[in-house]
C-alpha positions as a LaTeX table, in Angstrom:
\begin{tabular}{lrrr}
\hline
Residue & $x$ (\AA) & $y$ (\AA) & $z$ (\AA) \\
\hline
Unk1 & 24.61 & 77.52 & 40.12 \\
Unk2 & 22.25 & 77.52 & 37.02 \\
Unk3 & 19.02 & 79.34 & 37.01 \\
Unk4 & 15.77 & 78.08 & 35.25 \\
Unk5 & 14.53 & 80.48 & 32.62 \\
Unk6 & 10.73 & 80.72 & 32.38 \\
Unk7 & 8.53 & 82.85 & 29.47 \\
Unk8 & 5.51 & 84.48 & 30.49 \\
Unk9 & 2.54 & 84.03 & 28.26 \\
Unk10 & 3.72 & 87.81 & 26.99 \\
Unk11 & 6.96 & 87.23 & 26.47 \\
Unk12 & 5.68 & 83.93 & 24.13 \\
Unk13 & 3.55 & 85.77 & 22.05 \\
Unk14 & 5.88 & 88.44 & 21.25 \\
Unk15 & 8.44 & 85.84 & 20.19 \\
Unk16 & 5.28 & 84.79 & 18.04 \\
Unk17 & 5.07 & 88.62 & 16.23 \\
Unk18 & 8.64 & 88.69 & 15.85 \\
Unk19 & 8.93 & 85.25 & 14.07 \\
Unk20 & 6.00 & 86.11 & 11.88 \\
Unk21 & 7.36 & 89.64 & 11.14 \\
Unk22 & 10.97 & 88.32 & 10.45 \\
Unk23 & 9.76 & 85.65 & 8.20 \\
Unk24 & 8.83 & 88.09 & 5.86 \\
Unk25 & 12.23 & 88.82 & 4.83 \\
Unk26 & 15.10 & 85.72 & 4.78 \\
Unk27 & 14.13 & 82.18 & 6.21 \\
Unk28 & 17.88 & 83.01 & 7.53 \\
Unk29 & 16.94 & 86.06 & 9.42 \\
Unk30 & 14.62 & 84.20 & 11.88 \\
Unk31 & 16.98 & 81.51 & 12.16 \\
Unk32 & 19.64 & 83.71 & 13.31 \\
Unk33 & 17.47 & 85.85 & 15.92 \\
Unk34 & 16.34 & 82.57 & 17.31 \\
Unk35 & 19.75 & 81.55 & 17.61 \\
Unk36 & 21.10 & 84.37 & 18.97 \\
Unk37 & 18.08 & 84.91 & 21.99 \\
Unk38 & 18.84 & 81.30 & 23.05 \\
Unk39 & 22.47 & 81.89 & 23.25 \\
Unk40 & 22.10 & 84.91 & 24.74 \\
Unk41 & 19.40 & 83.68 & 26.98 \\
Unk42 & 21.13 & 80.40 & 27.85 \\
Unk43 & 24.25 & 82.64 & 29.24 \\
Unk44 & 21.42 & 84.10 & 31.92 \\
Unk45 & 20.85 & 81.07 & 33.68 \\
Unk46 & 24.78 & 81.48 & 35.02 \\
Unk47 & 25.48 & 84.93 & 34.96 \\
Unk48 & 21.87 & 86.40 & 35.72 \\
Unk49 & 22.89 & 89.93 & 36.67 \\
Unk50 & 24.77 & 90.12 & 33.38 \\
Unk51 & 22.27 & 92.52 & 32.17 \\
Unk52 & 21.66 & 95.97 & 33.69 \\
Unk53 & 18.61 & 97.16 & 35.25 \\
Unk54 & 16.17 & 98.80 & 33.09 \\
Unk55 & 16.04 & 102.57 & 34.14 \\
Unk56 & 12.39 & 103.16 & 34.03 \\
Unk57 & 11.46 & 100.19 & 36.47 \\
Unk58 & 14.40 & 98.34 & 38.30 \\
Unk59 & 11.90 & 95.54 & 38.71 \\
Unk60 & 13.45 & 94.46 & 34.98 \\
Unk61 & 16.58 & 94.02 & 33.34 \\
Unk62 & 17.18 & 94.75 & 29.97 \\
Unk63 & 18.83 & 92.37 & 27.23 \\
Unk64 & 19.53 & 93.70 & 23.88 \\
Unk65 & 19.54 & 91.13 & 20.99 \\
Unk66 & 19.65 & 92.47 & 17.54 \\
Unk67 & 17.15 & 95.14 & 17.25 \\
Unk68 & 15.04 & 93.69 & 20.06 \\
Unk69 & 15.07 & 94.24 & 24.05 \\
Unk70 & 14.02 & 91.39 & 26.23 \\
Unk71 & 12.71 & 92.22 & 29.59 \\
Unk72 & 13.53 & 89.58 & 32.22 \\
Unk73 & 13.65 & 89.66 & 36.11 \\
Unk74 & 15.45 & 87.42 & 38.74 \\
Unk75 & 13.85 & 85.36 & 41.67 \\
Unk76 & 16.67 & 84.68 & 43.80 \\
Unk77 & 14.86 & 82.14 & 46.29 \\
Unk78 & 13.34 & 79.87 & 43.13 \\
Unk79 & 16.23 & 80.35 & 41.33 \\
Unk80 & 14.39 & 81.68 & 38.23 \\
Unk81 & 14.97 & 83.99 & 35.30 \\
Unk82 & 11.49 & 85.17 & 34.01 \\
Unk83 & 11.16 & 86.96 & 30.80 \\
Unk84 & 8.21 & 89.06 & 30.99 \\
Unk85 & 8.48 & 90.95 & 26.89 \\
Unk86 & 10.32 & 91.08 & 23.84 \\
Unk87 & 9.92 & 94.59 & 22.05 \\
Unk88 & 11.43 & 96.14 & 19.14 \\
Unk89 & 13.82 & 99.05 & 20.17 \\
Unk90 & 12.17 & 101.05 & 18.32 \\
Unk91 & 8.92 & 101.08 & 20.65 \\
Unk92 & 7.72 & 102.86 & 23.52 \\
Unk93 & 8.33 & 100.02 & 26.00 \\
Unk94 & 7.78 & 101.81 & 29.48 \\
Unk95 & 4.23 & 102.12 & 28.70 \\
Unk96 & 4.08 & 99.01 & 27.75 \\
Unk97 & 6.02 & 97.48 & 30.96 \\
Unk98 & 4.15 & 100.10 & 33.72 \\
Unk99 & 1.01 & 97.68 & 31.75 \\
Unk100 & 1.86 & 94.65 & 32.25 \\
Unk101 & 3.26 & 95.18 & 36.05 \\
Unk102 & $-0.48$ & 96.75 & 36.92 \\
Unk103 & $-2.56$ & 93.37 & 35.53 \\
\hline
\end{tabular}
């Protein structure tokens, strides 16, 4: 069974700052993030408890790729995989989450 992956507005315009931020080192560099999220993501949509549950808030599971954590979360009855953020690791992204589940 293959689930259909969905990007909140969020999770969009983080890939946005990420692409713009990355661009300012090798044209390669983006290239291979991108590539690597949409392998990584396209291996969700058959195996969507791949991931573990994110500690601070098992509403999300955590993805790592490259430097980055992607927040997604599974609707079992649409069969749907949304992906709510994409942070650096290096931020404080419980905040950030505890945020966006409140608007």
């Amino acid at each position: 069974m293959s689930y259909r992956v969905v990007f909140t507005t969020e999770a969009g315009l983080d890939m946005d700052d990420i692409e713009a931020y990355l661009s300012q080192f090798y044209e390669s560099t983006v290239r291979n993030f991108f590539l690597q999220l949409e392998k990584q993501v396209k291996a969700l949509q058959s195996m969507p408890y791949m991931y573990p549950a994110y500690q601070e808030d098992q509403f999300f599971r955590r993805m790592v790729v490259n430097d980055y954590l992607l927040f997604y979360s599974v609707n079992e009855q649409r069969q749907l995989i949304i992906v709510h953020r994409i942070f650096h690791s290096s931020r404080d992204t419980s905040r950030q989450l505890v945020a966006d589940r409140s608007e």
